[in-house]
Short mmCIF file of the C-alpha atoms (twelve columns), coordinates in Angstrom:
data_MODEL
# 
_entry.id   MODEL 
# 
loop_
_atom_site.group_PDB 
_atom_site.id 
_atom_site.type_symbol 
_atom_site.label_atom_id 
_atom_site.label_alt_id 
_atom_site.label_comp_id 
_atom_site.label_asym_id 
_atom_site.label_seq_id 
_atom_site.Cartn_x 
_atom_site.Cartn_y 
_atom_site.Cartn_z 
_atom_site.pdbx_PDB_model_num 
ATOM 1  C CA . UNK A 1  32.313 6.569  12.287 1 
ATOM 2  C CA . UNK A 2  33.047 3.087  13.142 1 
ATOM 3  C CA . UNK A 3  30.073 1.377  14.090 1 
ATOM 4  C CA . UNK A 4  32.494 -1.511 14.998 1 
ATOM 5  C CA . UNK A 5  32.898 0.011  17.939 1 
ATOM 6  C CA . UNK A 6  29.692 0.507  19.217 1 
ATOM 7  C CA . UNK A 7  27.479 -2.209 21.389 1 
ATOM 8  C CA . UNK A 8  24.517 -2.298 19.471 1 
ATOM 9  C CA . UNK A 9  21.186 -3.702 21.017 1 
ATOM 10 C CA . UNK A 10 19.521 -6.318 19.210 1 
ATOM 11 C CA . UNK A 11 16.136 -5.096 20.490 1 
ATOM 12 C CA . UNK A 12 13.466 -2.683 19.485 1 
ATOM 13 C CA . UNK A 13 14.161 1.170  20.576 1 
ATOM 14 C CA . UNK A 14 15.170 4.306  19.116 1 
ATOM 15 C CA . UNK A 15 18.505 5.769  17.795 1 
ATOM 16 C CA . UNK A 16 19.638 9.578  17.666 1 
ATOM 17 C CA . UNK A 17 22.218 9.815  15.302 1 
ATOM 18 C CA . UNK A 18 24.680 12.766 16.461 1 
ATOM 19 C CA . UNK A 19 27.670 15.263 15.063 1 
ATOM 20 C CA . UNK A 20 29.004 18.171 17.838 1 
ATOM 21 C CA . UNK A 21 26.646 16.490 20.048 1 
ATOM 22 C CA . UNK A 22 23.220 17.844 18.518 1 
ATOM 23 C CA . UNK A 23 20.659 15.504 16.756 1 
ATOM 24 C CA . UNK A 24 20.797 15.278 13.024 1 
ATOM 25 C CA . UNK A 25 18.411 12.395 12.548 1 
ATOM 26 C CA . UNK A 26 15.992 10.542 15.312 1 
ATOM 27 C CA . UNK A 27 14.769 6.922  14.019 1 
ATOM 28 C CA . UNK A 28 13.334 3.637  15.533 1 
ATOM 29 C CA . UNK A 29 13.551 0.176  14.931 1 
ATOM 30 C CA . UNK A 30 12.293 -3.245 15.764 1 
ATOM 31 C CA . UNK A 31 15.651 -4.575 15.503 1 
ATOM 32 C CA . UNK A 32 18.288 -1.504 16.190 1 
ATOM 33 C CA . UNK A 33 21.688 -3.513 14.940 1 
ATOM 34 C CA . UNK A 34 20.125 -4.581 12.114 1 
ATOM 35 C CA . UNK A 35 18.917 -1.319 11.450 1 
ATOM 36 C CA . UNK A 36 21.284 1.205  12.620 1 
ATOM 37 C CA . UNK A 37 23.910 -1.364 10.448 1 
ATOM 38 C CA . UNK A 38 22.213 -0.827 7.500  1 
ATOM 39 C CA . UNK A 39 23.395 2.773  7.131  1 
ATOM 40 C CA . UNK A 40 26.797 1.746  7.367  1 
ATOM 41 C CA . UNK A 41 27.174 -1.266 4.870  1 
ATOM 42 C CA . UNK A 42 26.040 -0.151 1.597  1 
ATOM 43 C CA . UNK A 43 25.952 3.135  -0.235 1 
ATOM 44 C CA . UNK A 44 22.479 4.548  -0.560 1 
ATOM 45 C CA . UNK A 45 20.570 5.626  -3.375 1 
ATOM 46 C CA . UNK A 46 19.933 8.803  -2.177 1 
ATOM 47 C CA . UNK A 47 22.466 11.325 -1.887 1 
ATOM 48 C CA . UNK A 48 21.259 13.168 1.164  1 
ATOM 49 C CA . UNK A 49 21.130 9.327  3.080  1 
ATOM 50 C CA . UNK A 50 24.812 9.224  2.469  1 
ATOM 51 C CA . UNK A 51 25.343 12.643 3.803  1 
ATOM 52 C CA . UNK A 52 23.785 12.020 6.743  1 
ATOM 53 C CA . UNK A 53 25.740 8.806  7.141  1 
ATOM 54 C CA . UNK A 54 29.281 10.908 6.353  1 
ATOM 55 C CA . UNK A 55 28.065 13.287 9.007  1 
ATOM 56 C CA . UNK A 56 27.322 10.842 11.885 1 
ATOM 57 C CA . UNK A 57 29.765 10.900 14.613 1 
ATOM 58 C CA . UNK A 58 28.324 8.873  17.575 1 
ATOM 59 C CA . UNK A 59 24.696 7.462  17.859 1 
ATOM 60 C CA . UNK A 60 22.565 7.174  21.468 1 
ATOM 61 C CA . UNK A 61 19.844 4.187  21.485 1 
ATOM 62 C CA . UNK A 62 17.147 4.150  23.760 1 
ATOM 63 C CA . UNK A 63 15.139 0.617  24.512 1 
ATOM 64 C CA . UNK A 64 11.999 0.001  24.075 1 
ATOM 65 C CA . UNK A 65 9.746  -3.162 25.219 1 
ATOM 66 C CA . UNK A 66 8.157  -3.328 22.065 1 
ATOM 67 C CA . UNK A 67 8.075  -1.545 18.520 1 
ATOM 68 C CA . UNK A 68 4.725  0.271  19.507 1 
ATOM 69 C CA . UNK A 69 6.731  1.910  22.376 1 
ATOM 70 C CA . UNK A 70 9.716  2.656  19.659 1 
ATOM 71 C CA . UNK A 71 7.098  4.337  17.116 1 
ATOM 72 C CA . UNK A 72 5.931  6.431  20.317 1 
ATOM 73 C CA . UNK A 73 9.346  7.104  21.501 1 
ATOM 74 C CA . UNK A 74 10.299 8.537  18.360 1 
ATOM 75 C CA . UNK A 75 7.465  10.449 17.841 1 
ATOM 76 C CA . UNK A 76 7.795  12.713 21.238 1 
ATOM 77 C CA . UNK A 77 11.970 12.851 20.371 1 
ATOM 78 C CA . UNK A 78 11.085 14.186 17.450 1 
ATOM 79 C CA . UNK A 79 8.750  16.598 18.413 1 
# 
């Protein structure tokens, strides 16, 4: 995936991270660029990280107003 590509927020929210259009990974963040970034501009540690990163092939962001809202957010997404 090129995250080039993609106009991402600068703001606190939540990000689903996609492949054949079904969910593979729900997260939040107080700063989504910086966040949703960081997947893409190292290699990870962890092997199943880098999966998941290989597997991505387009990412949804919700907004939030604040990081409490994000934590919240995610929480019901994921449930």
């Amino acid at each position: 995936m090129d995250i080039g590509k993609l106009e991402i927020p600068e703001s606190s929210g939540v990000y689903l991270m996609k492949k054949n259009n079904k969910v593979i990974y729900v997260g939040k963040a107080k700063n989504l660029k910086k966040r949703v970034s960081s997947y893409f501009n190292r290699v990870h540690e962890s092997e199943k990280t880098n999966e998941l990163v290989k597997n991505i092939e387009d990412i949804e962001f919700f907004l939030t107003n604040t990081e409490t809202d994000a934590l919240l957010l995610e929480n019901n997404l994921i449930k």
